[in-house]
C-alpha positions in Angstrom: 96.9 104.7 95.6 95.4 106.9 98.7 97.6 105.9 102.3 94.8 103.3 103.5 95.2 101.3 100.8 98.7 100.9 100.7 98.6 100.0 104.4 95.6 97.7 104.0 97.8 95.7 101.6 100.6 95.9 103.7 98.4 94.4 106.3 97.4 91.2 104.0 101.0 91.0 103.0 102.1 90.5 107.0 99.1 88.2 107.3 100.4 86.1 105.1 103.5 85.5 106.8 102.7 84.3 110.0 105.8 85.3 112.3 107.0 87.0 115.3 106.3 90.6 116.3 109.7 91.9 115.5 109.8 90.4 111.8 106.4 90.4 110.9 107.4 94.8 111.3 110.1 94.0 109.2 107.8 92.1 106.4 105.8 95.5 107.1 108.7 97.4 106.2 110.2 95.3 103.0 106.7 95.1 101.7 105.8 99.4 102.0 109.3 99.4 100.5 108.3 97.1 97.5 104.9 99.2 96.9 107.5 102.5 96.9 109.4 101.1 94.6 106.3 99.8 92.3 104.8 103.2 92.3 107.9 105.2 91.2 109.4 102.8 89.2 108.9 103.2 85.4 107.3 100.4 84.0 
């Protein structure tokens, strides 16, 4: 998946959660995390 689209998903993912600055960037974080862990996991 090219960069944009894993940040564009990101973004729908913190959209989703309605929530302050400082832990909507850690939704950001937990959910780019998730999508690393999807890609390199085996499935």
């Amino acid at each position: 998946m090219p960069k944009s689209g894993r940040i564009a998903l990101c973004v729908r993912l913190f959209r989703r959660f309605p929530a302050e600055e400082a832990e909507g960037k850690q939704i950001m974080l937990k959910s780019k995390l998730i999508i690393l862990n999807l890609k390199f996991s085996p499935i």
